[in-house]
N, C-alpha and C positions, 0 to 999 in steps of 0.2 A: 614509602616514597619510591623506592628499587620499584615495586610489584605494578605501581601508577605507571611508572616511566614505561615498562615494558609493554603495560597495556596502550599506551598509547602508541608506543611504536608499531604493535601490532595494528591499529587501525592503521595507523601509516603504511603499511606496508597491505593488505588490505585494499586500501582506497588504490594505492599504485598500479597494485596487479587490477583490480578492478577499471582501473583507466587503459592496459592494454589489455586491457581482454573487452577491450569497446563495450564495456554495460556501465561506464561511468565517462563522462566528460569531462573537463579538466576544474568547470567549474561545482561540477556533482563530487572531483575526488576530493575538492577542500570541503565540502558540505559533510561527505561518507567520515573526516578527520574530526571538522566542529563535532559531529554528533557521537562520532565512536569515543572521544576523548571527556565529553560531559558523560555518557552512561560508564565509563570508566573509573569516573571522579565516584557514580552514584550507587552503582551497582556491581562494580569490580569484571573479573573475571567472567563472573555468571551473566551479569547482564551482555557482556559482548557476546557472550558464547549464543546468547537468545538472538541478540542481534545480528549474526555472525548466520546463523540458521536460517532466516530470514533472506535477508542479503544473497546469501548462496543458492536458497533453493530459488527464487524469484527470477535470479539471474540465469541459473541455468534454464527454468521452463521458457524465458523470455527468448532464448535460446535455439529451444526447440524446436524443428519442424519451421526454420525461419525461412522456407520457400513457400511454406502454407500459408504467411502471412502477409507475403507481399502487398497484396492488396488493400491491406489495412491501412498500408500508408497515404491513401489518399483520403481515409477519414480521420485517422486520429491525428492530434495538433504536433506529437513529439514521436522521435522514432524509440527503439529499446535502449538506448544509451541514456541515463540520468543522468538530467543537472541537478545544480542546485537547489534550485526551486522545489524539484521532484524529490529531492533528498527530506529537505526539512518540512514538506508536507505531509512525506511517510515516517517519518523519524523524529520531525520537530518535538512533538508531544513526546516522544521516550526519553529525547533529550532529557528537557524541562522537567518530568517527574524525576530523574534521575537524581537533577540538582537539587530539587527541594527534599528529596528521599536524601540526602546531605544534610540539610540542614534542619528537618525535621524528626529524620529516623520514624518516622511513621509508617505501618506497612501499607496506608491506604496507596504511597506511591508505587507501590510492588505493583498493585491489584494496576494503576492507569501506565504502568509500564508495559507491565506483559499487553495488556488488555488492547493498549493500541500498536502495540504489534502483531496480536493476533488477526487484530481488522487488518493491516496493512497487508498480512500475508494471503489473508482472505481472497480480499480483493484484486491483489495481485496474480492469485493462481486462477481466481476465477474468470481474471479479463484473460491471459496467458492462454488458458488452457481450454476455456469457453469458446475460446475464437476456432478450436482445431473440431469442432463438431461438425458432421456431416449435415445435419440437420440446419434449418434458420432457424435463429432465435426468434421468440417472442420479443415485443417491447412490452414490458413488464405493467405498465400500466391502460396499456388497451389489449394485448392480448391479440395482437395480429404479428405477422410472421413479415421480417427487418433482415437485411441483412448484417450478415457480421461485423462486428466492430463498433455497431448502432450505440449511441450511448441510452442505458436504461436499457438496452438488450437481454436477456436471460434464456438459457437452455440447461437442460437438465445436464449435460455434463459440466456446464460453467459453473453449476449451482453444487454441486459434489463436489467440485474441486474446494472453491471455497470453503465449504463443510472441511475437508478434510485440511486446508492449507492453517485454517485456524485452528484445529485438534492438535495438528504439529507441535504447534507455540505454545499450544496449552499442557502438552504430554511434554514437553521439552523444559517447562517452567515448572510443573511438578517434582521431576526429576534430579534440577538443581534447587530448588527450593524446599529441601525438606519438612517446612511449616505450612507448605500449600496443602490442603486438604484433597480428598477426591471428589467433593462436594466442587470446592475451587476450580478444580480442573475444566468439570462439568458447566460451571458458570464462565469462566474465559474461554470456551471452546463457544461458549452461544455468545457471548461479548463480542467474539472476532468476526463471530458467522451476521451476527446483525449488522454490526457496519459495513459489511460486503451491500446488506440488503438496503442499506441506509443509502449508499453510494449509488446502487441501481438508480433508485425510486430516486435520487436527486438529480442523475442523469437522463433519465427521462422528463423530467418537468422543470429544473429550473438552469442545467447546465447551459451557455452558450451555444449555439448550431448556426452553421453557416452557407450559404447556399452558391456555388460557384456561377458564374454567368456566362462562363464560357459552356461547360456539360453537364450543368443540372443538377450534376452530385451533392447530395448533404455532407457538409467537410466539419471537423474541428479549428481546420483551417483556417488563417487570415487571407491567406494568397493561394490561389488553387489554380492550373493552368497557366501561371503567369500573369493572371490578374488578381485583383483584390472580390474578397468576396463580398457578397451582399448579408447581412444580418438575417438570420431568418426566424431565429425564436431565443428563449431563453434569456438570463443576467448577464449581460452583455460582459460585463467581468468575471462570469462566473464560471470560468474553465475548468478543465479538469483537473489540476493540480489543487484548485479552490474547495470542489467537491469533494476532492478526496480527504485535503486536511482536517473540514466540516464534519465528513464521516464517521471519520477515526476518532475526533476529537467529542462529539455526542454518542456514538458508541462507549467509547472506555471512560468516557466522562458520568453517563449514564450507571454504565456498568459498575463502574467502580461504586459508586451508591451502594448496590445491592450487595455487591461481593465485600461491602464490610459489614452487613447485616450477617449473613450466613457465613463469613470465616470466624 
């Protein structure tokens, strides 16, 4: 009970610094508490420590190079600061296996722990660090050149990062997990890298897009300019934070299938 208490205080303390260090908001730093305190309950030490990895490195690349980025703010719907929302739709799912890896003890919840954390880191390095390429991205599904921040965008260094953002998780779960195989490793390193790709291909074709009326810009935006935007394509509900939960959760849902064939 001591070792619980402490871990949860670490999230608390955690979500805190994370609130002044503006990459959480004050309703992300109770979301960063719910979810650090359930993977505490399910997965201890270890599991924070993965989540903890995550969290840090995400934050810092979100971070990075934030004069490069300025202008993404006129397309995507939120800035680097998480809420809530953005919390349990990257974390939700770790949560939840955390708790039922509680009450089941089954390792299949190891394999949809790590596994959608891997996508979440994935994806995360990918959009972070994709955006700082010299180059335009492609939109991933016609293969013509977008600018930055495009949802369903992809460039070769977006698509690396992801590679490697989800190797991270997967080398980092090995490591504290000593019944993780290298087989394992190998299969939650492509668990993580597919929901990156999952999340593309769903922001190109079924995410929300909005069209400003005042400058023409494609926004994530509700209000752009000062006015309300115009609908332009996409699941009118189906936002970013939507896509990504969807992601992660058919990714490491998927995956986790496989990863109990071959563990």
């Amino acid at each position: 009970m001591i070792n619980l208490l402490i871990q949860i205080l670490a999230s608390i303390i955690v979500a805190v610094v994370g609130y002044r260090l503006k990459s959480l908001t004050i309703s992300g730093a109770v979301g960063t508490i719910i979810v650090g305190s359930a993977v505490s309950i399910g997965f201890g030490y270890r599991g924070l420590l993965l989540l903890g990895v995550f969290f840090a490195s995400s934050s810092l690349w979100s971070k990075f190079k934030t004069g490069n980025k300025d202008s993404l703010q006129n397309k995507v719907e939120k800035g680097e600061q998480r809420d809530i929302i953005q919390v349990f739709a990257n974390g939700g799912i770790a949560a939840v296996a955390s708790l039922l890896f509680t009450w089941t003890d089954s390792i299949i919840w190891l394999y949809l722990f790590a596994g959608s954390i891997a996508a979440a880191n994935a994806d995360t390095w990918a959009s972070e660090i994709g955006t700082l390429s010299k180059k335009q991205p492609f939109l991933i599904t016609k293969m013509r050149r977008v600018d930055a921040g495009t949802s369903g965008a992809v460039s070769l260094l977006g698509t690396i990062a992801g590679f490697l953002g989800a190797l991270l998780i997967a080398a980092v779960s090995f490591l504290v997990w000593p019944e993780l195989s290298v087989i394992l490793l190998v299969g939650l390193t492509l668990v993580g890298f597919s929901g990156n790709v999952i999340d593309t291909i769903m922001g190109a074709t079924i995410q929300v897009v909005y069209k400003c009326s005042v400058c023409g810009l494609e926004t994530e935006k509700k209000v752009h300019c000062g006015q309300e935007t115009t609908y332009l394509k996409g699941l009118r509900y189906c936002n970013n934070d939507v896509v990504n939960f969807i992601s992660i959760l058919f990714a490491s849902g998927l995956g986790t299938y496989f990863l109990s064939y071959i563990g």
